[in-house]
C-alpha positions in Angstrom: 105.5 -20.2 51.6 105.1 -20.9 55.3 103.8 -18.0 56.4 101.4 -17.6 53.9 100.1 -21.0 55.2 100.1 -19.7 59.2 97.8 -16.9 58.0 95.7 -18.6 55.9 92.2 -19.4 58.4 90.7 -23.1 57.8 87.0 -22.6 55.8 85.4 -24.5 59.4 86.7 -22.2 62.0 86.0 -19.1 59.9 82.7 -19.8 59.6 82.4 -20.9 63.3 83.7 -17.6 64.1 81.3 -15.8 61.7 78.4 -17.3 63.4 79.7 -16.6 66.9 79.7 -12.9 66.4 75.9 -12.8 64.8 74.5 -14.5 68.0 76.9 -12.4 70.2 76.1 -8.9 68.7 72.2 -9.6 68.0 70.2 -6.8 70.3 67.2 -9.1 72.7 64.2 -6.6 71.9 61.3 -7.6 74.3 57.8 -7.5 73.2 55.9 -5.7 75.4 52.6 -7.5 77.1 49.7 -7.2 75.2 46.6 -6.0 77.5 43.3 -7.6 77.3 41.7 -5.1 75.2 44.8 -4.9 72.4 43.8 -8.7 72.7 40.0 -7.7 71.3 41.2 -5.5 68.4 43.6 -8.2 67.0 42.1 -9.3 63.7 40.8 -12.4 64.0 40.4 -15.1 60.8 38.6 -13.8 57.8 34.9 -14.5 58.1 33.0 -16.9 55.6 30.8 -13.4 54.9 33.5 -10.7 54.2 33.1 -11.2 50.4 29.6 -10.7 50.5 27.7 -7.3 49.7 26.5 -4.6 52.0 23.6 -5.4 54.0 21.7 -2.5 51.5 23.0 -3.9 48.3 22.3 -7.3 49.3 18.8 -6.0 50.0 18.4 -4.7 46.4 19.9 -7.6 44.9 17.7 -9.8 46.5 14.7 -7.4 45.7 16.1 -7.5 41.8 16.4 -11.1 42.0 12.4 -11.9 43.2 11.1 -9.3 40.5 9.2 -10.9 38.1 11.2 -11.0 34.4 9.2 -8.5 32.7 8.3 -9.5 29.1 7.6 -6.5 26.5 3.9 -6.7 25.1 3.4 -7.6 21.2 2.1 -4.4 19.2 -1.6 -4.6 19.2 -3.4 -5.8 16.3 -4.9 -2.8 15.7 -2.8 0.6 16.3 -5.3 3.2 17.1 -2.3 5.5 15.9 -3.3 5.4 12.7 -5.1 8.0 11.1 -8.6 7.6 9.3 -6.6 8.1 6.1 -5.1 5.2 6.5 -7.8 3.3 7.4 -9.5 0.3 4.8 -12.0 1.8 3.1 -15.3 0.9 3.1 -16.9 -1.0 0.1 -18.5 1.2 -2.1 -22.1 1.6 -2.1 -23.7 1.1 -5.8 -26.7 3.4 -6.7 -29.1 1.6 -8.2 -29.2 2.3 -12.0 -32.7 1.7 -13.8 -31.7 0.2 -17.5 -34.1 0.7 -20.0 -35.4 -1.4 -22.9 -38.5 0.0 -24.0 -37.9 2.3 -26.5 -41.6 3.0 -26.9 -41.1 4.8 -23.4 -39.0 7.3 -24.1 -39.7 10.8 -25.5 -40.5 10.7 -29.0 -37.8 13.2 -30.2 -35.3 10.7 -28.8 -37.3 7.4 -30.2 -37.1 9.6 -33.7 -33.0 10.0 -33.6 -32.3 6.7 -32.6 -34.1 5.5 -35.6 -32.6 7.9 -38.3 -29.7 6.7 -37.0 -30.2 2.8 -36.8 -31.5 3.2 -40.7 -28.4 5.0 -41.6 -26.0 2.5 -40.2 -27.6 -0.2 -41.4 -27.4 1.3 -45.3 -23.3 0.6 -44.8 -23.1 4.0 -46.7 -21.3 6.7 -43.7 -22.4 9.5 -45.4 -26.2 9.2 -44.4 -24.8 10.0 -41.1 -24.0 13.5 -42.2 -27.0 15.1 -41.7 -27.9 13.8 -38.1 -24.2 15.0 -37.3 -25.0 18.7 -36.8 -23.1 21.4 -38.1 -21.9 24.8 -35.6 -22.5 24.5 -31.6 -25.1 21.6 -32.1 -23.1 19.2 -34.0 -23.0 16.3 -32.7 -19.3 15.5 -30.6 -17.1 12.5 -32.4 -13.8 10.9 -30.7 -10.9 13.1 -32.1 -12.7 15.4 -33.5 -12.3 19.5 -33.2 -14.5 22.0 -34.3 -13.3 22.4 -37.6 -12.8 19.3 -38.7 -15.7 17.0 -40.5 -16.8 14.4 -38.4 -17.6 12.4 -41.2 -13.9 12.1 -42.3 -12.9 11.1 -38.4 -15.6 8.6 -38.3 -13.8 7.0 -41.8 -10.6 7.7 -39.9 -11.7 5.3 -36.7 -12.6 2.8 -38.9 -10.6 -0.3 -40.0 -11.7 -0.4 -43.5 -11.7 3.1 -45.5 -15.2 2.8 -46.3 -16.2 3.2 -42.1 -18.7 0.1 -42.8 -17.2 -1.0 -39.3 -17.3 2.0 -37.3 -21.5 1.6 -38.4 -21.2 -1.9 -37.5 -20.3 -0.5 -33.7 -22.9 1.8 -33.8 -26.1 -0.5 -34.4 -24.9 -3.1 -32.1 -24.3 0.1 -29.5 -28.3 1.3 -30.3 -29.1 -2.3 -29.8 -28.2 -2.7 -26.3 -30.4 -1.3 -23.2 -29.4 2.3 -22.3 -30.2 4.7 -19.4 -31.6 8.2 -18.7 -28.0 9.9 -17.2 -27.6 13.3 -15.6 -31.5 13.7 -14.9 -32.9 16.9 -14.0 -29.5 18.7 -15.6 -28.4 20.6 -18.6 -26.3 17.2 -19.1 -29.7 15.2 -18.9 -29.7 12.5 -22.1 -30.6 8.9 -22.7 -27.0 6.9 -23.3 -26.3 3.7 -25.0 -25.3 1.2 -23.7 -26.4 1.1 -20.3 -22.9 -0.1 -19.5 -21.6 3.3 -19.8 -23.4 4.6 -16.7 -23.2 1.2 -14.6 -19.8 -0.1 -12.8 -18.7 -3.2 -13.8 -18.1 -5.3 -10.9 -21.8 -4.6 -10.2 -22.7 -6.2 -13.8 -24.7 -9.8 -13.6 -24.3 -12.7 -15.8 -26.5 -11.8 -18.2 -25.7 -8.2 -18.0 -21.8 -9.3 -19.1 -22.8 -11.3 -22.1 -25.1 -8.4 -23.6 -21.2 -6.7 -23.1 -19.3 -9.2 -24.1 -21.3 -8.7 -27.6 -19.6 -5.8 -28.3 -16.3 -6.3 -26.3 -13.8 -9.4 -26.2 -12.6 -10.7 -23.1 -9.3 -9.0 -23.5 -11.2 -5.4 -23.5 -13.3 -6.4 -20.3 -9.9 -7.1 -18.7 -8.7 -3.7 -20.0 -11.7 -2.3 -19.3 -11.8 -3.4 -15.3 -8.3 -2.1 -15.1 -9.6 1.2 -16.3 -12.2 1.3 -14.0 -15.1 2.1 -16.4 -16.3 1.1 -19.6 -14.6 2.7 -22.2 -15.8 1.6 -25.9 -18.3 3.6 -27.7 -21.0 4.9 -26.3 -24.0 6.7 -27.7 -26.0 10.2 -26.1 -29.2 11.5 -27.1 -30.7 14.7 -25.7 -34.1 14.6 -24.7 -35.7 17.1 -27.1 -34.1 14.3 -29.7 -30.2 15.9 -30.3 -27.3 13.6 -31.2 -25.1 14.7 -28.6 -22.4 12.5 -28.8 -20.5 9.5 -30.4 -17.6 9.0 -28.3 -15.2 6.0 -27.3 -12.8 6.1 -24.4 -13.4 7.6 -20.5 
């Protein structure tokens, strides 16, 4: 126990000792003198400026900076791009169409027919019509009807009693109305009733729609405008006095 305690070192002179030897053992290494020119490269303190960019990219950002903020144009109004297809169409130009009244002015072939027929409507018996009809490649065309079927019969047919007292009802207030001289100068040429039938209808006057409205309701003008045409029953007479047709529809 004693001589454990003569070897043991106190903790203050061990560390005294400890120290002693660092400072006795550390090697002096002199810095050699700097010359005046070693003083020159020595980085100095960081300038204000380093963080900025290039002299040539400053340049250009201060060139992008004063440009003007260019603002995209609106589409024109009118793009030239389109094609004349495309274009609004002009209004259409209406031909002038003569309506006549006078029957004493027509030829007298056609005068004759209209007659026959105006007297054989008015006797409310269909079967007068037979004979102004036509037979073969003269008779006289009838809505539905094919060449070898009686146009008598399709006349009853068309009618909305059996007796086809209305389908002559249609027919004198057709003959009634004014009527015009269509197709002139061709093999088509004839004088048609009503005068409707070769006129548009957005070009019809006041007085002009109430002579139509006479054989039409208001419902059938609307169907009718939607169409495009008129397209109730219409009569045709050739000029040397043929009954060329008794047709409803386009």
């Amino acid at each position: 126990m004693r001589r454990n305690l003569a070897n043991r070192v106190s903790p203050v002179r061990l560390a005294t000792l400890l120290l002693a030897g660092v400072t006795a053992y550390t090697p002096i290494i002199a810095s050699p003198a700097l010359a005046l020119s070693e003083f020159q490269r020595v980085p100095g303190p960081i300038a204000s400026d380093q963080n900025t960019a290039p002299a040539g990219q400053a340049e250009e950002v201060e060139q992008d900076e004063r440009a003007p903020l260019e603002i995209p144009m609106p589409d024109p109004l009118v793009d030239k791009a389109v094609s004349k297809d495309d274009e609004i169409e002009a209004p259409q130009v209406v031909e002038p169409v003569e309506v006549l009244t006078d029957v004493s002015t027509i030829p007298a072939p056609v005068a004759r027919m209209r007659e026959l027929i105006v007297e054989a409507a008015a006797s409310g018996d269909i079967e007068r019509l037979r004979p102004l009809l036509g037979k073969g490649p003269t008779q006289t065309q009838v809505t539905g009807v094919n060449s070898d079927e009686d146009p008598v019969t399709t006349l009853k047919g068309l009618s909305g009693d059996q007796d086809g007292v209305e389908i002559l009802a249609i027919l004198l207030d057709v003959l009634s109305t004014g009527f015009v001289l269509a197709d002139k100068g061709t093999p088509e040429e004839a004088y048609v009733w009503p005068y409707f039938a070769e006129k548009p209808l957005f070009s019809l006057t006041a007085p002009e729609k109430v002579d139509l409205f006479r054989l039409v309701t208001a419902g059938d003008f609307a169907e009718m405008e939607e169409f495009g045409s008129y397209n109730f029953y219409r009569v045709g007479i050739t000029p040397d006095g043929r009954w060329k047709f008794f047709v409803a529809g386009d």
